[in-house]
Structure formats: C-alpha cells, structure tokens
N, C-alpha and C positions, 0 to 999 in steps of 0.2 A: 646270115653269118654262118662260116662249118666253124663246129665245136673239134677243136682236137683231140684224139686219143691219149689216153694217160695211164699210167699204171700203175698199180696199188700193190701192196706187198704181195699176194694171191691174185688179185682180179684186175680184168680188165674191162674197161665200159665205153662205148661208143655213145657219143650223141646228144645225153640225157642233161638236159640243164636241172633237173626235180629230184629225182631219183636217186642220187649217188649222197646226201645229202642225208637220206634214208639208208642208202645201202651199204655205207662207209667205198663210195666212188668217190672219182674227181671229174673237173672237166674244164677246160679253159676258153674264155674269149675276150674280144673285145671291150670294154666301159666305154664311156660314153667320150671319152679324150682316146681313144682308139686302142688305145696301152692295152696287151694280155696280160690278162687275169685268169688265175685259178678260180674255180668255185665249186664245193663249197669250201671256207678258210679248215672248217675245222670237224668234227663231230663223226660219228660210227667209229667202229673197234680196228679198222685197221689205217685210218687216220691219224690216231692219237700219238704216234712217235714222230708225226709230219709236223715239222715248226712253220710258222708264217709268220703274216705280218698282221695278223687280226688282231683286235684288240679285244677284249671282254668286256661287257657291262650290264649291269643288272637292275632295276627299275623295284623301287618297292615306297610303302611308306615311309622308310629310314632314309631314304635317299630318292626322293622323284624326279630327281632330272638325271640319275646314271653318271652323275659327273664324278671325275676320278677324285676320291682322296675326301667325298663329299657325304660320304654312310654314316647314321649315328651319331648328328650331329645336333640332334632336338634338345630342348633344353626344357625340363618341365615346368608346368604352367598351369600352377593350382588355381590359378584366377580364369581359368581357359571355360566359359559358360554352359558347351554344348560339345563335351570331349569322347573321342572314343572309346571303345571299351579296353579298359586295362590302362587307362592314361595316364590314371593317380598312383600306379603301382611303382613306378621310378622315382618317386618325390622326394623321397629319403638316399637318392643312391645317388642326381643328377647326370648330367651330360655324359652320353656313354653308353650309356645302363638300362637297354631297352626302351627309350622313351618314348618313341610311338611307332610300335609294330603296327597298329592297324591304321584305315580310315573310317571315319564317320561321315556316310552319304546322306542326306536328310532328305526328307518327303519331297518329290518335284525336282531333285537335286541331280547336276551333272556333273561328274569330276573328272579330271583329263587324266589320265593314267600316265600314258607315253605322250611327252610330246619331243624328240629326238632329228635328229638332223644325219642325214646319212652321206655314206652310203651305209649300206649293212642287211644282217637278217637277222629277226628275230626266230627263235629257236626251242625256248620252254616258256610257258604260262605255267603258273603255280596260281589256284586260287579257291578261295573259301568266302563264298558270300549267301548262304542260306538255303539254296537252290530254288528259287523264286524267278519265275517267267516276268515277272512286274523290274527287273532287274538285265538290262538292255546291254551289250557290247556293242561298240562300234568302231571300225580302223577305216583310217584315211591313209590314203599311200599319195606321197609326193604334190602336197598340196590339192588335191582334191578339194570339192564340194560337199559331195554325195558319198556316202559311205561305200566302201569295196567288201566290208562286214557288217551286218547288223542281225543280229540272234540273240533270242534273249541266255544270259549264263548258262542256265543249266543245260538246254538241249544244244549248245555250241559243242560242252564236252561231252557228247552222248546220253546224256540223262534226260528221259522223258518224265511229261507227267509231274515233273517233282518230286519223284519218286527217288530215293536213291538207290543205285546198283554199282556193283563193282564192273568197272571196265579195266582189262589189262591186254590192249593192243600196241602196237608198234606207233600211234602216233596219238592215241588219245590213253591216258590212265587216271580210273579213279578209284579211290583208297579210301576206307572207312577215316572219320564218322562222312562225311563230305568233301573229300581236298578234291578238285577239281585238277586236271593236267593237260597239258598238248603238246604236240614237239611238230607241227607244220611247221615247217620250213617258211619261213615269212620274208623276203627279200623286199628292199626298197634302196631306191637309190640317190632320192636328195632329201626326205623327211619322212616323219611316221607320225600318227597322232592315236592314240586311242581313248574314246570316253566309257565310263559308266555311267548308264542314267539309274535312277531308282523313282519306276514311276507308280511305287507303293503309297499307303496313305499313310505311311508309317516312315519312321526313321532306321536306316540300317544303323545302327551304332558299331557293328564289326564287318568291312572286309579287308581281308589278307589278300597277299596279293605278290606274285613276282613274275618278272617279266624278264629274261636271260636275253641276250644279243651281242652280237660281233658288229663292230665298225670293219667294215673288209669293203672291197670292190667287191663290184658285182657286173657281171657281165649283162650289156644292151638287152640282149634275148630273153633274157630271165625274165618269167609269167608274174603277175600279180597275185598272192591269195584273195580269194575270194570266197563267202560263205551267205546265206542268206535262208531264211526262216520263212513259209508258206503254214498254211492252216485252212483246212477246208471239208465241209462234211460229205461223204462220196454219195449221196441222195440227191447231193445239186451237181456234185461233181464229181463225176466216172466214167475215163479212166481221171485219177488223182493227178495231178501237173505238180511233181517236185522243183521243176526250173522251165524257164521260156523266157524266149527274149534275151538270150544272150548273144552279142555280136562281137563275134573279131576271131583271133586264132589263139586257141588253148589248150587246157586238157582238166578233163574232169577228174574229179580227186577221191570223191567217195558220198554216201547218203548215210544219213540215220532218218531215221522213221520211227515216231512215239505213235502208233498207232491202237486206237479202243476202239475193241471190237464188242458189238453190241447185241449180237445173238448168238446161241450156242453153237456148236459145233466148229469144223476147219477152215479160217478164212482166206489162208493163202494161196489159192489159183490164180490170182492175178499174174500175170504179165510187167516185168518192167519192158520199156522201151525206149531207145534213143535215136530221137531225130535229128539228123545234123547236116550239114554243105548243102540245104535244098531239098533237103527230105520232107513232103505234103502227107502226105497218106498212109503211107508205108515209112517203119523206121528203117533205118540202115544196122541195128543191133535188137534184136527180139529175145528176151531172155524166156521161161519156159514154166515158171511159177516163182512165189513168190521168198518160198523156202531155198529154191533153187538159186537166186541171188544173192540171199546171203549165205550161200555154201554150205548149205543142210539137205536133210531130204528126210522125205516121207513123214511133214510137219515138222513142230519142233519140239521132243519129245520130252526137254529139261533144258534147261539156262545153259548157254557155253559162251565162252567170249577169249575170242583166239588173236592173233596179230591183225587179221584183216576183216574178220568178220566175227559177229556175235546177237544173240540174244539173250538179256542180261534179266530180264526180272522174272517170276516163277508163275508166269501166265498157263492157261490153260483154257483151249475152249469147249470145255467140256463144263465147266464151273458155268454158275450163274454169272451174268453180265453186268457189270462189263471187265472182260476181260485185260489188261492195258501191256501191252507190247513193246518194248525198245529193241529196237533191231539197227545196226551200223552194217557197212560193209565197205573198206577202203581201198581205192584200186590202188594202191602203193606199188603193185610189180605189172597192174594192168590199168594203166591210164588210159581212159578214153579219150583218143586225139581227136580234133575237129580244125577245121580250117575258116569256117566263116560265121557260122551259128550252130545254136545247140538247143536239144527242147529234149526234157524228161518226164514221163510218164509213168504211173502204175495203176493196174487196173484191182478195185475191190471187189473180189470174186470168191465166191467158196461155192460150199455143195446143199444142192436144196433137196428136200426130202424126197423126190422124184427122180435121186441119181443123177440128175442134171447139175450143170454150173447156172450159181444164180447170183445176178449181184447185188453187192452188200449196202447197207446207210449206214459206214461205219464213221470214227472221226478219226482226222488222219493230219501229225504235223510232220513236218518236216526239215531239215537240214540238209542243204545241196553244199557240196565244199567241191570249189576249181581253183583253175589259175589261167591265166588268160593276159593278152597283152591291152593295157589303156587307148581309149578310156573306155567305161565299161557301162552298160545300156542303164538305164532309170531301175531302182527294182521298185515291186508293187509296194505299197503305204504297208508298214507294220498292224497287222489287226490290230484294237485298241485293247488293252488289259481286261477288258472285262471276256475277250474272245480267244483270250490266251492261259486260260485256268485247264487242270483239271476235269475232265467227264467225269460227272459224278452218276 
C-alpha cells in the first residue's frame, strides 16, 4: 500500500505509518473496507487544532469497559468481603464519589483490564501497582492466542530491578513515589484485550490504573506493538540475545536493559548487534560499545534520562558489587526496519586488569519493544518468579 503525503501546519512527512503519531505527523491509507483513512486521529502539538472523527475513551477501575456515559457508576458495598484499598472511604458519600479508584488483584489472580472492540489505538497507560516483577502485562491484539506483550510492570515502563528511577522520555515517563506511564502508540483493528496477573503469594489490594484510546480507523499496514521480557546470566550466555525469532516485516522500537553488574570496574565494551533479512554470522548493524548505544560516552559518569535514551539509577562500577544499571534507549526518530526476520544481541564485555577486553558473568534482563505485521512467532516461556527477583 503507498501512504500519502500530508501536511501539518509546519511539517511534512513521507511514509511513516509509526512515527507521526510521536512526531505530531499525519499519514493516510487504506482499512481494511478500502476507505482512506488518516492516521494518526489525533495526538502531538501540531495536530491538536485538527478535528476528526475519533472518539476518546478511557479504561480505569471507575469505568472497565470505556463505555460512554458509564464512569463512576459504583455503588459502595460495605458487605463487599475482600475490597480494595480505599473502598470504605465513599460509604458515607455513595454513587458518584470515588467509589472504586482502584483494583484488588489477589494471589494467583488475572484480571482483564482492557477488553475493547476496535478499531482504534491506544495511546497512554497510567499505572501504579508496587513495582513488583511477580506482577505480569499481557496484550492480545485482534483476537489472538498468544500474547503480542508479556513483561512483567515494572521493567515494561523502564524500571529495573525494582528499583525505582525517574524516567522522563518522549514515550515512557516515571514520576515519583512510583506512577508508572507510556505513550506507544498501540493500534488495533477489530479488538484489544489486556490482562494482569499477580503471581505473588500475596494479595495486591491496590492497583491504579488508566488506559487512554481513540475508536478511529486505522489503516491495513499499521505494525502491531510488540514487547517481550528475556533474563539470562552472561556466564551461560555471551553475547546476551535481547530478541530472536522474530518473523515477518517490522520495525524495532527500542530496548531497556536492567543489567547487575558483578565485579568492579567498566563493564560496557560490549557490542550491540542486529541481525536481520538472512543475516548468520555477521550482523547487518554493529553498534561500537555499550555506552555508545545508549548515546553517552566515555562510560556513564552520572544518571541522565533524555527523550530517547537514559541511564536512570546512580550505579557505579567502581563501588562494591553489584552494581544494578537501567539503561532504555528508543529509536523513535531511528527505527530499525527489517523485512523478514530480526535477531538482537549484546555482548558483556569490559576491561580485565591486563588492559585487554574480558568478558563479564554478569545478569542481564531485558525489554525488546517493536512493531511488526501478524501473526507473530511463539516467544520463549516467561522465566518462573523465583528467576525474575532482584540480584542480591
């Protein structure tokens, strides 16, 4: 399908079905009934005087099915056995009056956040649930089996470790004490589903939670999000595999990396590397150290966290070990395209006291975010909770 050119008060964009969405562009094509359509309906600073025909809707505990006219409509329920936190605080005020801001997820428990019918794209997560890895995302797009995301909370919105740090990029933002945020561009085009599990041994009794989206067309060619969570110690496995085994035609979006590093000194000489359309041996993209991907240099010599790229927590390998590192880096203005498959690599390397590069047994999770057309290959089994804490 050619996407048409379009013009924005200032700019003009060729091409980009992802992009404009982020960049306040536009771009049109076909849906799936052939009709042109705009996309994206709405969103960035020089969009916002364009009218359409989107609709809004928002997704929370006051309202879980986004229906119009259907917000704050709880009614409290002092006899209610196993309520969430703050549930008894409207008892005195009734229907109206805050009566259930949160959910309560209990031990073993899945609860469907979205389940919505499209077309559409979602647009911001809003969420506060603990920062707990034992606490699972999952999205299904357009009927699905098999999840197109599964990560556990906290490292979906850049937070390793459990740790919390401030992130303030162009598509993920987090805000003291722990509000969790993302603005990926999420498109679907006949349903959406997304669950939480909480596979603690415990009861969550609070999370918050919103989920922003347009009912709009969306055009045939628009990629799927995609996101998926690895974990693996670089002693068994060096270079580190962030993604593999993806098939079809996409474009990768961005990595985070909760990497503990486990002996003193500098451990980023590593290499990332992307292998894609048939690439064995050699990648077809060779980045040059590990500082050098996420757009620093000569280490990281203190926290910064910019639109596209960041290191957020006040590591140091100089300190006793272990160290624990968050590092994002989003290709937002450099999407890596790919036509048939794609494979991600980074290698754990630093410097051994012989002035050589020597490689590391460090632990390394990860977060791969793309977009890509269905349907979308198997990912590996989620490590089980007890493999997902933490290096202490």
């Amino acid at each position: 399908m050619t996407m048409a050119r379009m013009k924005t008060w200032s700019l003009i964009w060729v091409g980009s079905c992802l992009l404009p969405v982020l960049l306040a562009g536009c771009c049109t094509g076909a849906n799936h009934k052939g009709e042109v359509v705009q996309f994206p309906p709405l969103g960035g600073l020089a969009n916002l005087p364009c009218l359409s025909e989107a609709r809004t809707r928002s997704i929370s505990a006051e309202n879980l099915t986004g229906a119009k006219g259907q917000g704050g409509m709880a009614i409290p329920n002092p006899a209610e056995p196993k309520p969430a936190a703050s549930a008894r605080a409207a008892d005195n005020l009734g229907q109206g009056w805050k009566v259930k801001p949160f959910l309560r997820v209990n031990a073993g428990e899945t609860v469907t956040l979205m389940d919505v019918d499209g077309p559409g794209v979602i647009q911001h997560i809003w969420m506060v649930e603990g920062l707990s890895r034992a606490n699972i995302l999952r999205f299904y797009w357009d009927g699905e089996t098999t999840p197109s995301v599964e990560v556990p909370a906290p490292d979906f919105f850049a937070v390793g470790h459990e740790m919390f740090a401030r992130v303030n990029s162009q598509t993920v933002i987090v805000n003291p004490a722990n509000a969790l945020n993302c603005y990926w561009p999420m498109p679907f085009k006949h349903h959406v589903r997304v669950t939480f599990s909480n596979e603690a041994g415990k009861d969550l009794e609070l999370l918050a939670f919103q989920i922003t989206y347009a009912l709009t067309e969306v055009p045939k060619s628009v990629g799927y999000f995609h996101a998926q969570w690895r974990r693996a110690d670089t002693a068994q496995q060096n270079p580190y595999v962030i993604l593999d085994g993806v098939q079809g035609k996409g474009r990768y979006a961005g990595t985070f990396l909760a990497w503990t590093q486990r002996r003193k000194g500098w451990f980023g000489e590593g290499e990332i590397k992307f292998f894609m359309d048939g690439d064995t041996q050699f990648p077809t993209i060779c980045g040059t150290g590990t500082e050098d991907y996420f757009c620093g240099s000569y280490g990281f010599p203190e926290p910064f966290t910019t639109a596209y790229s960041g290191t957020t927590l006040p590591a140091n390998g100089d300190h006793e070990p272990p160290s624990y590192w968050s590092l994002y880096r989003w290709h937002v203005l450099d999407p890596i395209c790919f036509d048939h498959d794609l494979k991600v690599t980074i290698q754990a390397l630093g410097w051994g006291d012989d002035g050589k590069y020597t490689l590391l047994s460090d632990d390394i999770a990860s977060v791969a975010y793309w977009y890509q057309a269905e349907p979308h290959a198997a990912f590996p089994a989620l490590p089980p909770l007890a493999r997902r804490g933490k290096v202490k």
